[in-house]
SEGU-650124 format. One record per residue: residue number from 1; x, y, z of N, C-alpha, C in turn. Coordinates in steps of 0.02 Angstrom, whole numbers, plus 32768, in hexadecimal, padded with zeros to 4 digits. Example, Ala and Ser with C-alpha at 12.3 -4.5 7.8 and 13.67 -1.06 7.14 Angstrom:
! residues 2
seq:neast:nnorth:nup:caeast:canorth:caup:ceast:cnorth:cup
1:8294:7EE4:8186:8267:7F1F:8186:8294:7F5B:8186
2:8282:7F90:8162:82AC:7FCB:8165:8285:8002:818A
//
This chain:
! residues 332
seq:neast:nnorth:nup:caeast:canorth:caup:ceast:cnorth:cup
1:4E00:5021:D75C:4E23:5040:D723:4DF5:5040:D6E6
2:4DE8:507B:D6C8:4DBF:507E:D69D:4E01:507F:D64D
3:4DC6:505B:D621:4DDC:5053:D5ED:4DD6:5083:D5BA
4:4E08:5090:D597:4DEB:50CF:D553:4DD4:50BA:D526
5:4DAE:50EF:D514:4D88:50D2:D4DE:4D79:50E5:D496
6:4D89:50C4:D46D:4DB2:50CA:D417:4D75:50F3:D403
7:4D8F:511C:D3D4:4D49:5152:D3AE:4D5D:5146:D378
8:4D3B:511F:D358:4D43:5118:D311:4D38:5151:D2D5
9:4D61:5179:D2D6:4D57:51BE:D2B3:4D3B:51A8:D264
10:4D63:5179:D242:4D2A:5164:D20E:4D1E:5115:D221
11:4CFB:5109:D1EB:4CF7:50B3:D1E5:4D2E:5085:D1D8
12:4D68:5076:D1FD:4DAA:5065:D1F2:4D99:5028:D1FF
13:4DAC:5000:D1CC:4DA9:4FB6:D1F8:4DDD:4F8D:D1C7
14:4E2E:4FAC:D1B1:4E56:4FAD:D1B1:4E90:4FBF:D188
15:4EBC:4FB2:D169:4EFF:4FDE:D158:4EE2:5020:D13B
16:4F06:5054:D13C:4F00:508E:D118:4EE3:507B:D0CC
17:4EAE:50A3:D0B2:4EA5:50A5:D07B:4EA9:50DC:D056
18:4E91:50DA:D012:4E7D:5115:CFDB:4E4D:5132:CFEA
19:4E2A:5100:D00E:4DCD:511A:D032:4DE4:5144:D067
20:4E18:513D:D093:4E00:515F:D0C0:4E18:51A9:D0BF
21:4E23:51BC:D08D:4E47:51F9:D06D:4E0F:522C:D03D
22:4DF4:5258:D06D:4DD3:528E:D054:4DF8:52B0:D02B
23:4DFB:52B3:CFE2:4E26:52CB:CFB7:4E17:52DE:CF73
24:4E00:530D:CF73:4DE6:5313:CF1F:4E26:534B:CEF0
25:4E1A:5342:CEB1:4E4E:5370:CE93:4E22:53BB:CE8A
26:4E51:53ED:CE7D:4E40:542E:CE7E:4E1A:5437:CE49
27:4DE7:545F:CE46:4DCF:5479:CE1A:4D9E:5435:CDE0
28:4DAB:53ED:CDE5:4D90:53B8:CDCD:4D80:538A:CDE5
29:4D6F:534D:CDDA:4D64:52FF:CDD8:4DB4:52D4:CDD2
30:4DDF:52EC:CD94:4E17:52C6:CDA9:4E48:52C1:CDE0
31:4E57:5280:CDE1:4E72:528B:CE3D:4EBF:52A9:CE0C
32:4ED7:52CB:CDE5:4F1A:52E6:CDCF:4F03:533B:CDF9
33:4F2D:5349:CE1E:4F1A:5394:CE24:4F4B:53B4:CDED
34:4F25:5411:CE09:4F4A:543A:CDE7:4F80:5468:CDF8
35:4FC1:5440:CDF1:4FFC:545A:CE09:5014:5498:CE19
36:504A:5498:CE36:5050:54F8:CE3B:5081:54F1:CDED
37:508E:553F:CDF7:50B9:555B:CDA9:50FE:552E:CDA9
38:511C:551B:CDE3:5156:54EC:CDE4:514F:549F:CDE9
39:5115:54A2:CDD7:5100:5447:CDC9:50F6:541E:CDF4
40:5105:5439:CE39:5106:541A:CE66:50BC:541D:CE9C
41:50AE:53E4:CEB4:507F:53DC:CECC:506C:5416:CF0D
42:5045:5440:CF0B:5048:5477:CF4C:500A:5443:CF86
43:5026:544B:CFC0:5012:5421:CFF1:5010:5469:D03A
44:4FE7:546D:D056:4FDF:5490:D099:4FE2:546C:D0E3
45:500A:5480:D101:5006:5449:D139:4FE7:547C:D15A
46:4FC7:5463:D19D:4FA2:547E:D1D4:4FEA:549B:D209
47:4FFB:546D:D21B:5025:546B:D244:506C:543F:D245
48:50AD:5443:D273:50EA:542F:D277:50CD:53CF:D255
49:50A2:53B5:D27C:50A2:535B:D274:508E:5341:D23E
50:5069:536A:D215:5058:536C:D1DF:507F:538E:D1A4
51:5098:53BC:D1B1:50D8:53E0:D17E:5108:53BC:D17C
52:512A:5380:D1A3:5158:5367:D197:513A:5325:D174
53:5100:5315:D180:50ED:52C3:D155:5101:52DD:D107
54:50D9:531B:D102:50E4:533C:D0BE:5119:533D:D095
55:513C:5357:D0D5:5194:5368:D096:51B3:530E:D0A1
56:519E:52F8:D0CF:51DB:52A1:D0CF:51B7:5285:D090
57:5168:5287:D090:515E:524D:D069:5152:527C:D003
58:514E:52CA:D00F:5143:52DE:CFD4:518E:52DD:CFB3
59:51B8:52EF:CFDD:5201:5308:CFD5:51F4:5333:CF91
60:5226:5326:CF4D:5239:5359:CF35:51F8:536D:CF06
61:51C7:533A:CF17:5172:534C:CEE7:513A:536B:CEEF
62:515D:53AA:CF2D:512E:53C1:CF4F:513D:53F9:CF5A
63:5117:5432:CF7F:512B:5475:CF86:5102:547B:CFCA
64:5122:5481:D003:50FA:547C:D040:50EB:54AF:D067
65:50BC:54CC:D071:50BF:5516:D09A:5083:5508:D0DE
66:50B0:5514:D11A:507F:550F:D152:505D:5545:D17B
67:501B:553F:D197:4FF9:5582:D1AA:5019:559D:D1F0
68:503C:554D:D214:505B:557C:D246:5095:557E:D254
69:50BB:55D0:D25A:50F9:55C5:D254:5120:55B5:D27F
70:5167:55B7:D296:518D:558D:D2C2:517B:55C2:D304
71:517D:559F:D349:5167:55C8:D396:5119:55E1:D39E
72:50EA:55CC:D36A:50B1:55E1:D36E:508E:55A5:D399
73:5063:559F:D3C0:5030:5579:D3F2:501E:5542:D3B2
74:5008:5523:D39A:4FCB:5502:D358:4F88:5514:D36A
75:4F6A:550D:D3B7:4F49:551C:D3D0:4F1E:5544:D3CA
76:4F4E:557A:D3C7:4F41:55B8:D3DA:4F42:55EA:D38D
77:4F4A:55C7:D35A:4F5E:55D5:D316:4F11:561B:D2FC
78:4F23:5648:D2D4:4EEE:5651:D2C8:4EFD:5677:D283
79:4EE3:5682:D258:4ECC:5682:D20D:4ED9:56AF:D1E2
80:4EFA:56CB:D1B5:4F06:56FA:D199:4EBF:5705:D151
81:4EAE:5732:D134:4E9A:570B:D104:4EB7:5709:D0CA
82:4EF3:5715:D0D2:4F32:56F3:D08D:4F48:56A3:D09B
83:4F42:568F:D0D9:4F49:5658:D0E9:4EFD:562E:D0E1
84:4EC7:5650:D0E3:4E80:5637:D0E4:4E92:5619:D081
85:4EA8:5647:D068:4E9C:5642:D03B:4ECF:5620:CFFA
86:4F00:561B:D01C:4F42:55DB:D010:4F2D:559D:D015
87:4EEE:558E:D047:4ECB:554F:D059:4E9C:553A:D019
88:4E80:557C:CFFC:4E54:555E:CFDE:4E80:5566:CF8F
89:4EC5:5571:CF7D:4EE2:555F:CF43:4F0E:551D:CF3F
90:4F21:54FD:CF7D:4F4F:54C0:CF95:4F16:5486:CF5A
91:4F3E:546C:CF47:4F3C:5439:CF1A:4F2C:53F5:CF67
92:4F55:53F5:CFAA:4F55:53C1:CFC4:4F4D:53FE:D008
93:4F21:53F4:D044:4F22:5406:D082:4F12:53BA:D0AE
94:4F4C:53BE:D0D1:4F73:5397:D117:4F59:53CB:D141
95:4F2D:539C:D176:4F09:53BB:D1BC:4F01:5391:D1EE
96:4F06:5392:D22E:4EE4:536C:D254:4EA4:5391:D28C
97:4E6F:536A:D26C:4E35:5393:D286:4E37:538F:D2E4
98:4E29:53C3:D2E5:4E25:53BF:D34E:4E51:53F3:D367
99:4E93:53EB:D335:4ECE:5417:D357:4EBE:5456:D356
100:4EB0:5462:D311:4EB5:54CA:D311:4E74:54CC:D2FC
101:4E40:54E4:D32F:4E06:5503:D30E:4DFA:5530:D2F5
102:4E35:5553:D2E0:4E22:5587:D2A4:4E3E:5570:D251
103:4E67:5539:D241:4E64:5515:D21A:4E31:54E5:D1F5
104:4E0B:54B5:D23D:4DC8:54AE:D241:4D99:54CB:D219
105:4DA3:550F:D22D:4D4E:553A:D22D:4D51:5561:D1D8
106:4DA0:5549:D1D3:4DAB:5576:D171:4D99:5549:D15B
107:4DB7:5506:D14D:4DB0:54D6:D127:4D4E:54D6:D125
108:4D42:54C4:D15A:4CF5:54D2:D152:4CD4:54F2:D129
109:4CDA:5546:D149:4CC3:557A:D11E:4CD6:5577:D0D0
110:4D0D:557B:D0BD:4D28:5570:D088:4D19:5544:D04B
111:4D05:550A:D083:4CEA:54D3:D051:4D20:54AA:D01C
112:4D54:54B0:D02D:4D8C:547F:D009:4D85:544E:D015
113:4D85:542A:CFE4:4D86:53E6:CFE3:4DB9:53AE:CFCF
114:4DFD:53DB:CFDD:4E43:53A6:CFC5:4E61:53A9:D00F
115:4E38:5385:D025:4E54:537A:D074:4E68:5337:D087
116:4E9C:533D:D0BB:4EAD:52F4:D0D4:4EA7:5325:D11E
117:4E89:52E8:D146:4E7C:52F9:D192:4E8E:52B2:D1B1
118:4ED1:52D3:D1C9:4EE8:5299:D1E8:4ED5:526A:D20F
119:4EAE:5275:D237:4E88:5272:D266:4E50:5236:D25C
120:4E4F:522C:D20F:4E2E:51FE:D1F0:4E54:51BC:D1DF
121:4E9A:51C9:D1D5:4ECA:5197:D1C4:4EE8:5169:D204
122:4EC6:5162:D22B:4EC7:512C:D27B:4E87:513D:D2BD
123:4E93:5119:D2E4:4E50:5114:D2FC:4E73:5151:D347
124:4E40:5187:D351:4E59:51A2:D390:4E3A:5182:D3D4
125:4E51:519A:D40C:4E47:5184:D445:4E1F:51AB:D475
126:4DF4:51AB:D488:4DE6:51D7:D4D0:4E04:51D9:D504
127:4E24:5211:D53B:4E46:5203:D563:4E1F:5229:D5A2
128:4E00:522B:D5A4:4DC2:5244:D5EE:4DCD:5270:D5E0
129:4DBA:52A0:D614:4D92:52EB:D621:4DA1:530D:D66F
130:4DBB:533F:D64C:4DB9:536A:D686:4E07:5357:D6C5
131:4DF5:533E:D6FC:4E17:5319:D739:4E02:52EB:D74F
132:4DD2:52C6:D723:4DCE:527F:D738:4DE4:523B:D72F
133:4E2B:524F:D711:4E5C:522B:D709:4E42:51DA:D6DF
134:4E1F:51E9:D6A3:4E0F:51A5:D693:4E60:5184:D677
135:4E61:5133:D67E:4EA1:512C:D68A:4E8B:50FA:D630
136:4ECC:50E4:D602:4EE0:50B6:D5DF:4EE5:507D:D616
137:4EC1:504D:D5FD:4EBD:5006:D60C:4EEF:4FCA:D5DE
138:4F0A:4FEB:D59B:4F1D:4FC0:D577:4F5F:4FD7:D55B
139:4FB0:4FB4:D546:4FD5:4FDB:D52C:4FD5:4FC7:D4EA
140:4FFD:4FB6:D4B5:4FF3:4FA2:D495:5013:4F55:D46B
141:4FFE:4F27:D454:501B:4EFE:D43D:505A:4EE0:D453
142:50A0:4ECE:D439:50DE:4EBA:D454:50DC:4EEA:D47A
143:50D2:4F2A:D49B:50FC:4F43:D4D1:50C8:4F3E:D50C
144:509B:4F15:D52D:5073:4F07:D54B:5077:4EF1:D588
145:50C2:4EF3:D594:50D5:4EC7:D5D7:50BE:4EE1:D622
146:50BD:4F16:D616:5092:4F41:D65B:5048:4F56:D659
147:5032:4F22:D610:4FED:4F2C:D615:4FB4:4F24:D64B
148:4F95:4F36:D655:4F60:4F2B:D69F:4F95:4F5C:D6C8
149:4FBF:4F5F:D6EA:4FF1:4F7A:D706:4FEF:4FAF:D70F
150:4FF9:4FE0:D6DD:5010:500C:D6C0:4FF8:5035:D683
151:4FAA:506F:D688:4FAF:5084:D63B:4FA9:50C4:D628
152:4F9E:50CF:D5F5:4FA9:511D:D5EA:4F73:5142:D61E
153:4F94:5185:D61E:4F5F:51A7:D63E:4F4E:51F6:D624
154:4F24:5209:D62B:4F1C:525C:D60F:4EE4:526D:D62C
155:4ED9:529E:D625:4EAD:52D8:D653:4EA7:5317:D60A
156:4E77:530E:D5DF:4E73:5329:D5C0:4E3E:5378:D5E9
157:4E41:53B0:D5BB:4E20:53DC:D5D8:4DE6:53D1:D5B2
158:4DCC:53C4:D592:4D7A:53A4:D58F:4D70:5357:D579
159:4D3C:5338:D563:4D3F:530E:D537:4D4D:52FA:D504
160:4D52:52CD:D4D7:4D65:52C7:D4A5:4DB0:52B7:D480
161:4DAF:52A7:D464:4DE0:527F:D438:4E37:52B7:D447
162:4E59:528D:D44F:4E99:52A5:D453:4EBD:529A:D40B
163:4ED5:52DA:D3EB:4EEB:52DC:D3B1:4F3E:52C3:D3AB
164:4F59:52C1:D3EE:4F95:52CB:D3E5:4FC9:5287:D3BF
165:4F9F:5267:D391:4FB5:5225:D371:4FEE:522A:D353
166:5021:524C:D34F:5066:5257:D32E:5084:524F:D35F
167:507F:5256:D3A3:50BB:5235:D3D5:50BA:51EB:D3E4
168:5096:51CA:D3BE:508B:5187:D3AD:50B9:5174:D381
169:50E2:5143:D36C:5117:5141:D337:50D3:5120:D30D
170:50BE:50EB:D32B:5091:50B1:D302:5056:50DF:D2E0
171:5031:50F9:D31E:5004:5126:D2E5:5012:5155:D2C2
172:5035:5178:D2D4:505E:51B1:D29E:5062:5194:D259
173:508F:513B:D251:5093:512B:D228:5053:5110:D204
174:5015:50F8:D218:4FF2:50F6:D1E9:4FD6:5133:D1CA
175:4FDF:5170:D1E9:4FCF:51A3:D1DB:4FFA:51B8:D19A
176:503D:51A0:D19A:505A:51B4:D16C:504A:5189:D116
177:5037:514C:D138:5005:512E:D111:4FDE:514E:D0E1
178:4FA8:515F:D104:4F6C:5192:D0E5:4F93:51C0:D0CA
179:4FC1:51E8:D0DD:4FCF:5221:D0B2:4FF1:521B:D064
180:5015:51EB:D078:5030:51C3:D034:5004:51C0:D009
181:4FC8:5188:D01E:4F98:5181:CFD7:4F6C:51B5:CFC7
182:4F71:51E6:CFF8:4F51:522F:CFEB:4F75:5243:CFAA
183:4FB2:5253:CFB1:4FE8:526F:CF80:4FE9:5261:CF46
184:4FE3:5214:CF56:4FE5:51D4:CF0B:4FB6:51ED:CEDF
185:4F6A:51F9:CF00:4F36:5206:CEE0:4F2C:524F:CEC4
186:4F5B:5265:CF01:4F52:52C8:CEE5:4F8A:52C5:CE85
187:4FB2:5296:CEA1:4FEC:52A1:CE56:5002:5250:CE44
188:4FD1:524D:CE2E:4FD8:51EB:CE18:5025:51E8:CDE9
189:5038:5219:CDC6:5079:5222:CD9C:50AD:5212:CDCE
190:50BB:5212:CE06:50EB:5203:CE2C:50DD:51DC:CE70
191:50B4:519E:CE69:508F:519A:CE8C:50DD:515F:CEB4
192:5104:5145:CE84:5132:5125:CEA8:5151:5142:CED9
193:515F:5176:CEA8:51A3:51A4:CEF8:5176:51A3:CF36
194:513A:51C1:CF30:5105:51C1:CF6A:5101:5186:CF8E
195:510D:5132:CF85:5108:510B:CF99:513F:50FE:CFB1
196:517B:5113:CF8E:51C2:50EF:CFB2:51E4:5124:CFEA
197:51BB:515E:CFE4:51DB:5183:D016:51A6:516E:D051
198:5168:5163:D044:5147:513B:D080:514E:510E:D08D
199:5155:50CC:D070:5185:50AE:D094:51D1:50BF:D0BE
200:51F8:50D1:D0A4:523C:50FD:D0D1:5221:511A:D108
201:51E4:514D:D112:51C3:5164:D151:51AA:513E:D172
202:518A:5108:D165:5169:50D1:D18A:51A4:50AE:D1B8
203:51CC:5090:D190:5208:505D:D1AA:5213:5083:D1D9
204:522C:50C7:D1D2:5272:50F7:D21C:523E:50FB:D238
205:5200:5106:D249:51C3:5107:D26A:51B9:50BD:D2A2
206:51B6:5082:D27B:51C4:504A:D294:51FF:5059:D2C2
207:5232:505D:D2B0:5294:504E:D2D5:526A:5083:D316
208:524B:50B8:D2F0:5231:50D6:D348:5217:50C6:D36D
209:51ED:50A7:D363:51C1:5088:D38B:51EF:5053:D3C1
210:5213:5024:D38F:524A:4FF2:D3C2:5273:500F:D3E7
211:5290:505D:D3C9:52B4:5084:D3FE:5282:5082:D443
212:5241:50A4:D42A:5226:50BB:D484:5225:507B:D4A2
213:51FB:5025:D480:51FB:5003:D49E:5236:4FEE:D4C9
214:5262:4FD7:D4A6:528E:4FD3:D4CE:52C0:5000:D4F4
215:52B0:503C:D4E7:52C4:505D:D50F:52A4:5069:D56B
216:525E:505B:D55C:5234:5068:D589:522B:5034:D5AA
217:5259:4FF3:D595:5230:4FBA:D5C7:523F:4FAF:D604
218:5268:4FB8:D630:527E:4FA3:D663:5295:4FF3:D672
219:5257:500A:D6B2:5265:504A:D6C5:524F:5046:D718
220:5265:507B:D739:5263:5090:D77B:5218:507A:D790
221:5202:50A5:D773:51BE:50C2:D764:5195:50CF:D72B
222:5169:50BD:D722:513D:50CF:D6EA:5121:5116:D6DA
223:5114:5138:D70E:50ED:5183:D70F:5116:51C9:D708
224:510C:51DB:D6D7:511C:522C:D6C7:50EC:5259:D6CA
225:50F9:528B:D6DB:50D1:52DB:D6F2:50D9:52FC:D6A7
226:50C5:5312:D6A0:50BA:5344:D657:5090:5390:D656
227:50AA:53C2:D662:5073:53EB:D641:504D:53D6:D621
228:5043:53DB:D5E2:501D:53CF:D598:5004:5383:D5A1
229:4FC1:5381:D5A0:4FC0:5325:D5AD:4FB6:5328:D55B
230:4FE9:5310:D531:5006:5314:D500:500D:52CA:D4DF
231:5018:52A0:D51F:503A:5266:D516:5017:5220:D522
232:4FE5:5211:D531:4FAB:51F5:D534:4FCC:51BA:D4FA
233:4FB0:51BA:D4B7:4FE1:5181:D480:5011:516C:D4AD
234:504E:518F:D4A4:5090:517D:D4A8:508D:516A:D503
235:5070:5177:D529:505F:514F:D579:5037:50FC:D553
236:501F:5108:D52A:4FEA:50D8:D533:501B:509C:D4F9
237:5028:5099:D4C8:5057:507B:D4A9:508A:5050:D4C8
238:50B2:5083:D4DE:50E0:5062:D528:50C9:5059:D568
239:50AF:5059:D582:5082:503D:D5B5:509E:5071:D5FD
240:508B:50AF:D5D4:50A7:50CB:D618:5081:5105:D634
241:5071:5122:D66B:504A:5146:D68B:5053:519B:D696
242:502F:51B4:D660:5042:51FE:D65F:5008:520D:D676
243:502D:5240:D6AE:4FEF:526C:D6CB:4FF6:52CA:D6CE
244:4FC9:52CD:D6AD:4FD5:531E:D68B:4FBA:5352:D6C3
245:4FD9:5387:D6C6:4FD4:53B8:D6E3:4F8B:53DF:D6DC
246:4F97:53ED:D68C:4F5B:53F6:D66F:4F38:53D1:D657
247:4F04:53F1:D62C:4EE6:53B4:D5F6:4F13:53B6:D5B7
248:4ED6:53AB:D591:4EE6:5396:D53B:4EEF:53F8:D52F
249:4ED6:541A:D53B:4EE4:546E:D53C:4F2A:5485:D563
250:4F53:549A:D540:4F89:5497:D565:4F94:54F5:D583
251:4F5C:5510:D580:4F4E:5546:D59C:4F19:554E:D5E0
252:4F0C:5510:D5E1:4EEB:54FA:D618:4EFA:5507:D648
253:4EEB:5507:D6A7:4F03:550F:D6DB:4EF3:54DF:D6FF
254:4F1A:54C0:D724:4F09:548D:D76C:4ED8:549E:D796
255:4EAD:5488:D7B0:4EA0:54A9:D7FA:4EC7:5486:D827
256:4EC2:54A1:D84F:4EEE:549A:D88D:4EFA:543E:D8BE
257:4EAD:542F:D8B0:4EA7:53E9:D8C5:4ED0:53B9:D889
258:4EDB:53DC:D852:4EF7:53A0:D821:4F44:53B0:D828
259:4F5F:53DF:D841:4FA7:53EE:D858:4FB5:53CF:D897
260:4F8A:53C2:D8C8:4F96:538D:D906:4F98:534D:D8E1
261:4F76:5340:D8B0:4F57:52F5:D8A8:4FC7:52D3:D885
262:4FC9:5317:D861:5000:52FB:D836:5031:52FC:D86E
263:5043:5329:D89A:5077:5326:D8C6:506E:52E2:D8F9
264:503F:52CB:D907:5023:5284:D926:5050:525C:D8EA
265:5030:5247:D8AF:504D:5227:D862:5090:5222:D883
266:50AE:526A:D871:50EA:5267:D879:5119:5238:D895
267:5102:5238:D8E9:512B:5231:D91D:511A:51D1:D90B
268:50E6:51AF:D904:50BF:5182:D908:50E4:5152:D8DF
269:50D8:5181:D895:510D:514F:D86A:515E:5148:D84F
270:517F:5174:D876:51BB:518E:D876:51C7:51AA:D830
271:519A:51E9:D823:519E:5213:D7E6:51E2:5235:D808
272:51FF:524A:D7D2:523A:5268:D7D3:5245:52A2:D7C0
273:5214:52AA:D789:520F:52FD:D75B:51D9:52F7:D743
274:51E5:533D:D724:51A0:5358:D714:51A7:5385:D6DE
275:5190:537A:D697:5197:5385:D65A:5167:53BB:D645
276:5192:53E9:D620:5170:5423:D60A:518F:5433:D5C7
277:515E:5468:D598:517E:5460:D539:5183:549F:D52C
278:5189:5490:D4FB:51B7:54CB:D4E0:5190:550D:D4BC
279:5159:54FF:D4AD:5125:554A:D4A3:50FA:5552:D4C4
280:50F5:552E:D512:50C6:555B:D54B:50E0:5563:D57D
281:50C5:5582:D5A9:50E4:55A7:D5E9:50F8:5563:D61F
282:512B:555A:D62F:515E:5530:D64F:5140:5546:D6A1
283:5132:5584:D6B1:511E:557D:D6EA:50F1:5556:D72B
284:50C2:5535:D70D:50AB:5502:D736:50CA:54C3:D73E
285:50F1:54AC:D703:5119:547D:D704:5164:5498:D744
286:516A:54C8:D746:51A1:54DA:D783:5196:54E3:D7B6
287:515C:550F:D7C4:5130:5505:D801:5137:54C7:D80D
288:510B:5490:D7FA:50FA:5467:D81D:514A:543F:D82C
289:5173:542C:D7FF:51B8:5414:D802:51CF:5431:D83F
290:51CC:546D:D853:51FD:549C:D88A:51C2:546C:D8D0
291:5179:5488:D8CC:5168:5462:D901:5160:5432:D928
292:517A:53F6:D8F3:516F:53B1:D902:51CE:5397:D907
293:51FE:53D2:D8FD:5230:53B2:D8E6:5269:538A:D8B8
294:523F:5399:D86F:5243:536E:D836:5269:53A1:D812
295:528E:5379:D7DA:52B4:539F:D7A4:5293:53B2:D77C
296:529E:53D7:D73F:5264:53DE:D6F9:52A4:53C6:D6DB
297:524F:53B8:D68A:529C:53AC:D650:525E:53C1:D61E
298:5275:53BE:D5C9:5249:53C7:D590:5233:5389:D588
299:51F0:5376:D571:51CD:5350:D557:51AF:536A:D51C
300:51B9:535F:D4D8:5198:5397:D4AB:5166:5370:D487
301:5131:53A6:D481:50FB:5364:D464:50FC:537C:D412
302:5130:53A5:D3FD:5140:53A0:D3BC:510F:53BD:D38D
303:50F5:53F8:D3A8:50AC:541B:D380:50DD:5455:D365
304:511C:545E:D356:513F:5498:D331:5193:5481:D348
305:51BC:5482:D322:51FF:548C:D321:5202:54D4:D333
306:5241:54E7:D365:5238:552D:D36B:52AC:5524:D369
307:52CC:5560:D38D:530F:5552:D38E:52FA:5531:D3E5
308:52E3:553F:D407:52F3:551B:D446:52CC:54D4:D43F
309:52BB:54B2:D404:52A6:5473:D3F5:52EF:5442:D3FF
310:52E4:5409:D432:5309:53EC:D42A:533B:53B9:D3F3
311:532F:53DB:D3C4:5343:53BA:D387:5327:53CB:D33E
312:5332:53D3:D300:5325:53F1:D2C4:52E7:53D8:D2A2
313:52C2:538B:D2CA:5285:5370:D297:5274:534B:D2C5
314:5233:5327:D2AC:520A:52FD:D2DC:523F:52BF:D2FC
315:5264:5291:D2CD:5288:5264:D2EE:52BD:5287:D328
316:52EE:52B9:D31E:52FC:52C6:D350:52F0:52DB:D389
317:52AE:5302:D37C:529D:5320:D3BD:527B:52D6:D3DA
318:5261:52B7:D3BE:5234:5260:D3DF:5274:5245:D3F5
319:52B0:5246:D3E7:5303:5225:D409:5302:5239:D444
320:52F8:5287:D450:5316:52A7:D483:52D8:52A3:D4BA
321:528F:5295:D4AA:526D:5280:D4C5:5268:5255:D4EC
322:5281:521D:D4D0:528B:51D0:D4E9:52DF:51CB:D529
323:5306:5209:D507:533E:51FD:D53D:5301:520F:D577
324:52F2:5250:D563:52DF:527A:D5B1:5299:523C:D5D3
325:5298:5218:D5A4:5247:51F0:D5DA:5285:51AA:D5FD
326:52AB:51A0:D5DB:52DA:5173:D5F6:530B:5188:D62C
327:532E:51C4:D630:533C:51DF:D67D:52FE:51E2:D6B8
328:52B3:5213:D696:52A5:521C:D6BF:5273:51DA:D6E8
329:5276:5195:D6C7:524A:5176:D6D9:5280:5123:D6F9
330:52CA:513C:D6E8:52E3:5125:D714:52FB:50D6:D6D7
331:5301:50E6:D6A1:52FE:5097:D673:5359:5081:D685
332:534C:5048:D67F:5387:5007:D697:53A9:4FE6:D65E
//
C-alpha cells in the first residue's frame, strides 16, 4: 500500500495566516480596498465552493458575483471578456488554482494581484495517476480506527494534486480560515463581522465533520464506486475506500480493463452502488451498475448548486451526501 504524498503548495508549517494570503488592495499599497458605489466590498468567486465561503463569511459586507453560473461543468468553464474583465475590477478574487484553467490562465495574463488561491490556505494531496490505483495509507486523526485497514483511494486522470478540498469539512474549514483574514485585510473597517461570521462557519463545519465521523463508523463496507474520483479528502478523512470510475477529469473514460477491475471491487467488497453527479453524464455510472447488478444513487461533489442539487447550499447537499454514503456502505 502506497502512501500519499503531501505537496506543500506553500510553506505551511501551521494555522492559517495573513501570510498566506496573496492579497493586495486595488489600485495601492493600502490593504483598505476600493469599494464598489454601494460600499460594499465586491469579491469574485471562481466557482460554487468558493462563492459560498464568500457570502457565509462576507454576509451583508460584500457583493459577490461568480464566473460560473448554476449547471455549468467548473471544469469546463470558459471566459467571457466582460467576465475577464470583472476579474481585474474585484476588489477581492476567491479561486482555487487547478480547477478551471481558464480562470488560471486570466488571472495570469491579467496580472491581478488581489487574489486569494485557495489552494494555498491547506496542504493538498496527491492521489496517483492514471489506473494505478495509488492507495491513502493514512485517515485522519480521531477518526483513524480503520487506519492501515482501510484508505482513501483515487485514480486521478493525470498527476498531481487533487483540488477537491471542500468535500473535506476540516479542510474546507481552514480554508475558510484564509478567506476570512483575506477579507479582514481587504476591509480592516469590518474586520469583526469577518471574524465572527468565521468563526459561525468554522464551528457548523466542525458539527460536520462529527456528523460524517460518526456517521461513518461502523459500516458494511468501506468502498464506494464513484464516477468523479472527487472524493479522495472525504475517503481519506473517514477512512474509507473510494474507487473512481474515472480520474480527477470527470470527462475522462475508463478503459475497459479498469471496468473489469471495478466489477471484481465490486463483487469482492460487497459494494452495493455506484455513485454518479449531477453535471456529468450518469451513463457510465449505469452501465457499469446494470452490469455488475448494483443500484445508483447521487454523490455530489458540490462544484455548482443546480435545481436537481440535492439540497439549496453546501451543508445540505454534504447531509444528503452522508445519508446516501450511509445506505450505500451499509452504516449500523
Amino acid at each position: 500500500m502506497n502512501v500519499r504524498r503531501l505537496i506543500p503548495v506553500t510553506a505551511l508549517t501551521g494555522a492559517v495566516a495573513l501570510g498566506l494570503v496573496t492579497l493586495s488592495a486595488c489600485g495601492g499599497t493600502s490593504d483598505a480596498a476600493d469599494k464598489g458605489s454601494d460600499g460594499k466590498l465586491d469579491v469574485v468567486a471562481s466557482f460554487y465552493p468558493m462563492q459560498f465561503l464568500a457570502e457565509r463569511i462576507g454576509g451583508d459586507r460584500v457583493s459577490v458575483q461568480t464566473l460560473t453560473k448554476p449547471g455549468v461543468e467548473p471544469h469546463d468553464l470558459e471566459l467571457k471578456p466582460r467576465q475577464i474583465g470583472r476579474l481585474e475590477d474585484a476588489d477581492v478574487i476567491l479561486y482555487l488554482k487547478g480547477v478551471q484553467p481558464a480562470v488560471d490562465e486570466a488571472i495570469e495574463q491579467t496580472g491581478v494581484k488581489n487574489t486569494v488561491d485557495a489552494a494555498t490556505l491547506t496542504e493538498l494531496e496527491e492521489h496517483g495517476s492514471g489506473e494505478d490505483h495509488a492507495h491513502g495509507g493514512e485517515s485522519a486523526g480521531e477518526h483513524a480506527e480503520h487506519e492501515g485497514e482501510h484508505g482513501g483511494h483515487d485514480h486521478g486522470s493525470e498527476a498531481g494534486a487533487d483540488p477537491h478540498i471542500w468535500l473535506d469539512p476540516v479542510k474546507y474549514a481552514e480554508v475558510a480560515k484564509g478567506v476570512g483574514a483575506a477579507l479582514k485585510k481587504a476591509d480592516p473597517d469590518h474586520a469583526a463581522d469577518y471574524q465572527k461570521n468565521t468563526d459561525a462557519l468554522v464551528k457548523q463545519l466542525g458539527d460536520l465533520d462529527t456528523a460524517f465521523a460518526q456517521g461513518l463508523k461502523n459500516t458494511s463496507t468501506r468502498t464506494f464506486i464513484t464516477t468523479h474520483s472527487a472524493f479522495g479528502y472525504l475517503a481519506e478523512r473517514y477512512a474509507l475506500d473510494q474507487e473512481g470510475i474515472k480520474g480527477l477529469d470527470p470527462e475522462s473514460e475508463p478503459s475497459p480493463a479498469r471496468i473489469k477491475e471495478l466489477q471484481d471491487k465490486a463483487r469482492k467488497e460487497k459494494v452495493s452502488t455506484v455513485f454518479f453527479e449531477t453535471l456529468a453524464s450518469d451513463r457510465t455510472a449505469k452501465t457499469l451498475a446494470k452490469d455488475t447488478g448494483l443500484k445508483t444513487d447521487v454523490l455530489d461533489p458540490l462544484e455548482g448548486i443546480t435545481d436537481r442539487s440535492e439540497g439549496d447550499d453546501y451543508f445540505e447537499v454534504m447531509q444528503a451526501n452522508l445519508a446516501a454514503l450511509k445506505t450505500a456502505l451499509g452504516a449500523k
